[in-house]
TINU-683273 format. One record per residue (C-alpha): residue number from 0; x, y negated, z; residue in three letters. Coordinates in steps of 0.5 Angstrom, whole numbers, plus 500, padded with zeros to 3 digits. Layout:
R  num  east  north   up  residuo
R  NUM     X      Y    Z      ala
...
***
This chain:
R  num  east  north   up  residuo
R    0   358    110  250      unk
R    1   351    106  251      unk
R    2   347    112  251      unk
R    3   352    115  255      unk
R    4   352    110  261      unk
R    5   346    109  260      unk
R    6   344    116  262      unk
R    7   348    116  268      unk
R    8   345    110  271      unk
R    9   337    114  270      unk
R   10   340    119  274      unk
R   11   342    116  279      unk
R   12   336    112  280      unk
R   13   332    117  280      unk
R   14   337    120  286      unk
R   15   335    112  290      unk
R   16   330    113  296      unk
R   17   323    110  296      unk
R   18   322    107  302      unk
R   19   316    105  304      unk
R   20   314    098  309      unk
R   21   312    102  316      unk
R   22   308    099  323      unk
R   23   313    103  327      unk
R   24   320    102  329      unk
R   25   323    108  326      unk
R   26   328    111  331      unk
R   27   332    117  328      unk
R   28   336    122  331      unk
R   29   341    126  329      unk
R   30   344    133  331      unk
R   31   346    140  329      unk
R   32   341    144  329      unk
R   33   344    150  329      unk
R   34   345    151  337      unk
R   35   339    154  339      unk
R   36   334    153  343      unk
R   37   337    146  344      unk
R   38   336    145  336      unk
R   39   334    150  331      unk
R   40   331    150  325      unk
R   41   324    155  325      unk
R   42   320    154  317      unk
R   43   323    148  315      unk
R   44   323    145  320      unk
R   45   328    142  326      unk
R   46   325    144  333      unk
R   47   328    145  340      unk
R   48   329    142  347      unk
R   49   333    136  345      unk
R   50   327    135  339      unk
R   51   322    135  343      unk
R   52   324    130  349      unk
R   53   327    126  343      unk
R   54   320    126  340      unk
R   55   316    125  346      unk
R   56   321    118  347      unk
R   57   318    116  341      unk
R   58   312    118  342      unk
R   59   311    113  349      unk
R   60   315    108  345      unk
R   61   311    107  339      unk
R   62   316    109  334      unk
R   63   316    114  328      unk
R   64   322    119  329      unk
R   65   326    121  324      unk
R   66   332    127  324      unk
R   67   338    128  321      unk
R   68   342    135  321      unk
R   69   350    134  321      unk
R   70   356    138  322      unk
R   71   356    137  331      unk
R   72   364    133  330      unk
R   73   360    129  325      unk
R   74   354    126  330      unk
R   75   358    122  334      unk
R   76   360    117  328      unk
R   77   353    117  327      unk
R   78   351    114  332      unk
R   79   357    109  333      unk
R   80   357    107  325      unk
R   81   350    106  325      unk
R   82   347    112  321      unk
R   83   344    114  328      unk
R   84   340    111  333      unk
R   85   340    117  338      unk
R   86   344    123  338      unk
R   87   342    130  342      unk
R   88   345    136  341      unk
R   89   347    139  347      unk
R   90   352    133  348      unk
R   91   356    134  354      unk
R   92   358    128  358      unk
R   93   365    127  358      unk
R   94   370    121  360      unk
R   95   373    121  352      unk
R   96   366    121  350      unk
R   97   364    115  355      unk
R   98   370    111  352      unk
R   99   366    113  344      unk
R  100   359    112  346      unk
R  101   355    110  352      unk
R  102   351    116  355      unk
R  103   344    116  358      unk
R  104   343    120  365      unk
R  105   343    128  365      unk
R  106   336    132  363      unk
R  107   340    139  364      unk
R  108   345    143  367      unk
R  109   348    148  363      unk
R  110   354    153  364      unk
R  111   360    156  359      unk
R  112   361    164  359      unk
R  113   365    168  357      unk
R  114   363    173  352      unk
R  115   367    180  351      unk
R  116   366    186  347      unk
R  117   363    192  352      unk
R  118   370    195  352      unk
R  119   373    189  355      unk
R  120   378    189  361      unk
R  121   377    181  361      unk
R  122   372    180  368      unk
R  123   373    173  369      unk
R  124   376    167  366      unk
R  125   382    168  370      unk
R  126   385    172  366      unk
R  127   384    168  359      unk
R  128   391    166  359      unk
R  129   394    169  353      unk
R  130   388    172  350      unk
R  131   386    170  342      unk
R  132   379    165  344      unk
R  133   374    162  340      unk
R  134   370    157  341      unk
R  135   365    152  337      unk
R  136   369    147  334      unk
R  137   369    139  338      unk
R  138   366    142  343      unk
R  139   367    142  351      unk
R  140   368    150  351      unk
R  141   373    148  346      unk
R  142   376    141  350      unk
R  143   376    145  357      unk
R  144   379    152  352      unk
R  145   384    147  350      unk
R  146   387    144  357      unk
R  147   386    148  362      unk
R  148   387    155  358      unk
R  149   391    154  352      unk
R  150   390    153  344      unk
R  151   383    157  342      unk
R  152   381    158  336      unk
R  153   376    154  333      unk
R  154   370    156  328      unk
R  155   365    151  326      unk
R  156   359    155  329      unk
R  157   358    159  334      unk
R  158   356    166  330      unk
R  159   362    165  325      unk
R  160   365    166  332      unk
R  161   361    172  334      unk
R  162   362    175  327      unk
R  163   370    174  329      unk
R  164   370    177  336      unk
R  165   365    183  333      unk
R  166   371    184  328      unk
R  167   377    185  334      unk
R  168   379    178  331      unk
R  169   379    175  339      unk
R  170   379    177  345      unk
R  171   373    173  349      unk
R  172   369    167  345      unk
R  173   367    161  350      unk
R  174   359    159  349      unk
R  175   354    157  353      unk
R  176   350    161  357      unk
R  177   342    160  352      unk
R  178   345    162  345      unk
R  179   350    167  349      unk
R  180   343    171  350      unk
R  181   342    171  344      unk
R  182   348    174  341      unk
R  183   349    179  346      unk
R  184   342    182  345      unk
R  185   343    182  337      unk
R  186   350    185  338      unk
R  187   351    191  344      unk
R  188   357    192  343      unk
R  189   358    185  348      unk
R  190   357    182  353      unk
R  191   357    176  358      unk
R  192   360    176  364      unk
R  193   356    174  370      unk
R  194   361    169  373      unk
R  195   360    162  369      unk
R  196   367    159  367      unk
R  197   364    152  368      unk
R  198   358    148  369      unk
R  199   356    142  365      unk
R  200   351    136  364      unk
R  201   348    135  358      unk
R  202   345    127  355      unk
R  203   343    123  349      unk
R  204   349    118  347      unk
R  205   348    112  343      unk
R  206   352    106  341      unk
R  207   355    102  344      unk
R  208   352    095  345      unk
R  209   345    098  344      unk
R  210   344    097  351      unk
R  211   336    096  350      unk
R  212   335    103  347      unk
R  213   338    106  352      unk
R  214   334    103  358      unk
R  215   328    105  354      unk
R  216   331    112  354      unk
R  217   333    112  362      unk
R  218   327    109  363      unk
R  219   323    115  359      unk
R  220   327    120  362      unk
R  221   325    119  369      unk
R  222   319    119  367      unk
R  223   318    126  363      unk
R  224   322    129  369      unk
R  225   317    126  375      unk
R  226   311    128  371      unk
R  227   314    134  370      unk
R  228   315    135  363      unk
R  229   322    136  363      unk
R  230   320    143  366      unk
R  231   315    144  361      unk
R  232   318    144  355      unk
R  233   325    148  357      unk
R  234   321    153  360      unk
R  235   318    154  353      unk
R  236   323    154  349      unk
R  237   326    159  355      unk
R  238   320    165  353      unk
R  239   322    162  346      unk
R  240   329    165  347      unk
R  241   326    171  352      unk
R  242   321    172  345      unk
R  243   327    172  340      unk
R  244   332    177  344      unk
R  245   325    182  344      unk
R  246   324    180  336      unk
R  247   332    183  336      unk
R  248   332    189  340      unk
R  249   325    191  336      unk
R  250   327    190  329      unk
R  251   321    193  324      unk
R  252   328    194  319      unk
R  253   335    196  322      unk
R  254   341    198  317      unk
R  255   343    193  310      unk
R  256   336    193  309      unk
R  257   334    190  316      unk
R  258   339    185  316      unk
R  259   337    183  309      unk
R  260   329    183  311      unk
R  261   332    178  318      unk
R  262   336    174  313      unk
R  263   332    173  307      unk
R  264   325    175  307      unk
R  265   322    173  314      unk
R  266   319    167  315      unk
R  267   322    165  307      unk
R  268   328    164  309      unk
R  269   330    165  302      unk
R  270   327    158  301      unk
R  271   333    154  304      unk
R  272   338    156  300      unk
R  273   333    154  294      unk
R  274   332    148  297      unk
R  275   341    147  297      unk
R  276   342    151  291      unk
R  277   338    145  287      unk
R  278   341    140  292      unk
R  279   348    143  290      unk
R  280   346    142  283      unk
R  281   344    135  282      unk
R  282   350    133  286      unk
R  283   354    137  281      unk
R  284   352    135  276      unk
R  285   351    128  277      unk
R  286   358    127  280      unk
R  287   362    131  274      unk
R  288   358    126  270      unk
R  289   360    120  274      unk
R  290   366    123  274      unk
R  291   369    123  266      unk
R  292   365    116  266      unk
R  293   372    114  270      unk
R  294   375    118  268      unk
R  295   375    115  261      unk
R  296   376    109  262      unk
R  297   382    110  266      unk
R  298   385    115  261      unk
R  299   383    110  256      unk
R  300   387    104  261      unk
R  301   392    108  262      unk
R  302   393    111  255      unk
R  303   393    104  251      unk
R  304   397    101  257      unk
R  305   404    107  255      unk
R  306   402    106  248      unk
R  307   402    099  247      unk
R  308   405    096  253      unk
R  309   399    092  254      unk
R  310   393    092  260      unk
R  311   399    092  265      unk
R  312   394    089  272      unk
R  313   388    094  270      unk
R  314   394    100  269      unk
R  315   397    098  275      unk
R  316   389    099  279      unk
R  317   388    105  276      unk
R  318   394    109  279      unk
R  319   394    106  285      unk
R  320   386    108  284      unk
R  321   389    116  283      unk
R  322   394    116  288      unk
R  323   389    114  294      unk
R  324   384    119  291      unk
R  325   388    124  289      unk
R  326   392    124  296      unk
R  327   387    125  301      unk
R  328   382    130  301      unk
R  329   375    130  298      unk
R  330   371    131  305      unk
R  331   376    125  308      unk
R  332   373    120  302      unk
R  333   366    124  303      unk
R  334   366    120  311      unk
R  335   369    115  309      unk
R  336   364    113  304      unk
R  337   358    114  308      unk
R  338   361    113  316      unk
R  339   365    106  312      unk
R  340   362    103  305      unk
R  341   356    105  307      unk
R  342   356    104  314      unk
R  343   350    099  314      unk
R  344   347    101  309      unk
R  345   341    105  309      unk
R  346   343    110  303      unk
R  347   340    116  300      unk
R  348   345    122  302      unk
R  349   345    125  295      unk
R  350   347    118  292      unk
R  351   352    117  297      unk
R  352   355    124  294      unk
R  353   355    123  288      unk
R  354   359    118  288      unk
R  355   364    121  294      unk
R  356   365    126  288      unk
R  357   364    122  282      unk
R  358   370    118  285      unk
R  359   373    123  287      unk
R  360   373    128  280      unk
R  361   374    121  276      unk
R  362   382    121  278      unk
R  363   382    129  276      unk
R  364   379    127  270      unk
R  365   383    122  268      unk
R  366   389    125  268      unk
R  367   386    131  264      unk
R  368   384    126  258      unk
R  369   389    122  259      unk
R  370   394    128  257      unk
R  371   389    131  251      unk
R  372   390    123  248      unk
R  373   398    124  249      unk
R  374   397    132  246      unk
R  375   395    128  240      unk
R  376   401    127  234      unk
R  377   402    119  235      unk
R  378   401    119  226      unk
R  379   394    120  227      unk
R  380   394    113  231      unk
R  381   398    109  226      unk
R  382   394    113  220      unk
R  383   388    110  223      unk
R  384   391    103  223      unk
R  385   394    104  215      unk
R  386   387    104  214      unk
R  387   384    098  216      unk
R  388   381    101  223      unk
R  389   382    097  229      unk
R  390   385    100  235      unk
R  391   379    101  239      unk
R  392   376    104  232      unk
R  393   381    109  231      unk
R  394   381    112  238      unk
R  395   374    113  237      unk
R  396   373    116  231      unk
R  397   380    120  230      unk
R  398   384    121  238      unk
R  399   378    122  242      unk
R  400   374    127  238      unk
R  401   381    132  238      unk
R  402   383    130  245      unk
R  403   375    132  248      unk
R  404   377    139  244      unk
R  405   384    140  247      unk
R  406   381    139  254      unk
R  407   375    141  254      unk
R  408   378    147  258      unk
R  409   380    143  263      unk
R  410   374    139  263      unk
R  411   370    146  265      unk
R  412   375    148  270      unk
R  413   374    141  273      unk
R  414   367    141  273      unk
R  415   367    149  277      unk
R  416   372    146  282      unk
R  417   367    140  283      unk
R  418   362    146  284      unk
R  419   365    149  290      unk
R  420   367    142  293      unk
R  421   359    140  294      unk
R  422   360    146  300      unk
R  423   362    139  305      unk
R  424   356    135  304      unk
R  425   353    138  310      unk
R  426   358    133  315      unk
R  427   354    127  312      unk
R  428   347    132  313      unk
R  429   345    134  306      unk
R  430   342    141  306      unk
R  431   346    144  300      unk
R  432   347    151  298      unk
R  433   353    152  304      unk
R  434   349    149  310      unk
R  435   342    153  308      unk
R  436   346    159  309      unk
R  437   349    155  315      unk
R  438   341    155  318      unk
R  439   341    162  316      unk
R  440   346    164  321      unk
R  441   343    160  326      unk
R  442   337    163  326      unk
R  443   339    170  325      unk
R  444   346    170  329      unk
R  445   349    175  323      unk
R  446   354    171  319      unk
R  447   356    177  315      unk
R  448   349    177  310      unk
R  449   348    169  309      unk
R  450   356    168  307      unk
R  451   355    174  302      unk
R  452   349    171  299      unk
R  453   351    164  298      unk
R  454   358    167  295      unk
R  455   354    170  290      unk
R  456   351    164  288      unk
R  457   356    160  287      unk
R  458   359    166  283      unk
R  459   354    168  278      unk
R  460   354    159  278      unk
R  461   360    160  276      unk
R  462   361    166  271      unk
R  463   354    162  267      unk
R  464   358    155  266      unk
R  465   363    160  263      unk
R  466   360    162  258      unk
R  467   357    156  256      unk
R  468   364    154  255      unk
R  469   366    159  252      unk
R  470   361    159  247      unk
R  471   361    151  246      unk
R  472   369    153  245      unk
R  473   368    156  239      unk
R  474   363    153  236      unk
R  475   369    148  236      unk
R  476   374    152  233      unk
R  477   368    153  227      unk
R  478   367    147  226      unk
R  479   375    146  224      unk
***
């Protein structure tokens, strides 16, 4: 058991940042960078409107800037708990936000419109009422859909959308009007429709209270629009936008072959879902390890506590610890531990994980345990004891060892399951194998290749650890 603790606390530490004393102040920004060309990833690397004038804010304030990727719903709580300093992300200024954050002054206006399939008898946004809409999930194409419209259907980005309206899943998706170029120029089958449905102001927002921060920001602001820089750098992600519809249209590769050569081999985008496959394991494996920690020392508490009516407080903890845990959803418990327990606390993102999931697989594995101690006939228990070993003793040396290979199945379904749930991590912006499909997507506007590709992943993933524990399986039966 010592050897075994110890192991769990050398991986975790090894997962610990090393943070190293700077002159700077760092100001970290965080965003979705799935939104081009406001934010994006280009080679490993975010890029974008919104990143160049936060970096050119750090640039004339002496910071060191550091960004952070994270599901668009997520970056407000960023900034509001502390995990941000500054959130850019194509952020529209709107009165529920003002009451969240404070806002600094517009850097550009920008417009929603409406794309439809070519065919569309849908001219304008007069006739939307009744339509099937999608839009991209807490954004304001989805507030104005909500109140002025009616209940949209909401995706997390906005080429899952695409991909639904190319599939006759909806009638018309509400975007803004640079990405929309894009889609429209991968898909011909649509189009945009040249009346706009509204038009909106974009800014940075920071926490309430950082009234200093904030100044810096107008202050600069105003001083990037007057010397004109402002312009420049949209009019160069502007041809940037322009190079990319022409790169769509010109593609060297069309077909399943083009799709796979646009997704995977050009500029090495194969290396994001490397980079998220190693992410994914670490975090799954840590966090199953972590998790049958708990888990024994629960079914253990939880099993001498029915046996022997003893470890009455510590018993009634841990069911309280399975019902919070096993009652609520495992991405709430992820937020939570980030946003709340680790609020003011600059944690790795990948220790914080392991520890969301370990709690979160801990009660499961608790239960799993606990039912394999109790499979046990109890004559093996008080076999144990006739022969002089405590308690401890013979649930060591006697119960534990048939337990472990009644459950052994369960314990390896637990561990798949917990596999497939690391796909959140992307909300506390950890690159997972889920999100690098997520950046995939948002640099190719096609769903359609990425998702296959890390659904395949995760399957093989699973189709190996069954194998394993197939084998191991049998080796115990052998040894009986």
């Amino acid at each position: 058991m010592k050897r075994y603790i110890l192991t769990i606390l050398f991986l975790l530490t090894l997962l610990l940042p090393a943070y190293g004393a700077g002159n700077k102040p760092v100001l970290r920004m965080v965003t979705s960078a799935n939104f081009p060309p406001y934010e994006f990833h280009d080679n490993n690397t975010i890029v974008g409107i919104d990143v160049d004038i936060v970096r050119e804010i750090a640039k004339r304030n002496n910071f060191d800037l550091l960004i952070e990727d994270m599901k668009f719903d997520s970056i407000i709580a960023a900034v509001q708990t502390g995990k941000g300093d500054i959130a850019a992300s194509a952020i529209t200024v709107t009165e529920d936000r003002k009451k969240m954050v404070d806002f600094s002054i517009p850097y550009v206006t920008s417009r929603q419109v409406i794309i439809v399939p070519g065919d569309s008898l849908i001219d304008s946004g007069k006739v939307l009422k009744g339509k099937r809409i999608g839009v991209q999930h807490g954004t304001t194409g989805d507030n104005y859909v909500t109140e002025n419209i009616g209940e949209p259907q909401r995706y997390d980005d906005a080429s899952m959308a695409i991909t639904a309206l190319l599939k006759g899943k909806l009638d018309a998706v509400v975007l803004d009007y640079e990405p929309s170029q894009v889609h429209a120029a991968k898909n011909p089958a649509l189009k945009i429709l040249e009346e706009p449905l509204f038009f909106e102001e974009y800014a940075f927002a920071v926490a309430k209270g950082r009234g200093q921060l904030l100044a810096v920001i107008n202050q600069t602001l105003s001083q990037l629009k007057k010397d004109g820089v402002l312009t420049e750098i949209r009019k160069k992600y502007e041809k940037h936008t322009e190079e990319v519809v022409k790169n769509v249209t010109e593609e060297k590769y069309t077909g399943i072959a083009g799709d796979f050569y646009t997704n995977f081999v050009k500029d090495n985008r194969w290396q994001y879902l490397v980079d998220g496959f190693y992410v994914t394991i670490a975090v799954a494996v840590s966090s199953v390890l972590f998790g049958v920690l708990i888990g024994f020392v629960v079914a253990v508490i939880r099993s001498t506590a029915d046996q022997t009516g003893k470890l009455k407080i510590a018993n009634f903890f841990c069911r309280l610890y399975l019902a919070v845990i096993r009652g609520t959803p495992v991405v709430l418990q992820l937020l939570i531990i980030y946003f709340v327990v680790f609020g003011s606390v600059d944690v790795d993102k990948v220790l914080v994980a392991i520890i969301a999931f370990g709690i979160n697989s801990g009660a499961y594995v608790a239960e799993i345990i606990r039912s394999g101690i109790m499979s046990v006939d109890r004559g093996q228990m008080e076999a144990g004891r006739s022969l002089g070993f405590s308690y401890l003793q013979t649930m060591n040396l006697i119960i534990l060892p048939q337990a472990f290979k009644n459950v052994l199945p369960a314990l390896g379904n637990e561990f798949i399951v917990l596999l497939k749930e690391t796909s959140v991590c992307g909300f506390i912006a950890l690159q997972d194998l889920t999100k690098g499909g997520d950046i995939i997507r948002s640099q190719t506007y096609n769903a359609f290749m990425p998702l296959i590709a890390v659904a395949l992943i995760y399957l093989l993933l699973v189709v190996i650890f069954s194998k394993l524990l197939e084998i191991l399986e049998k080796r115990l039966k052998r040894n009986e």
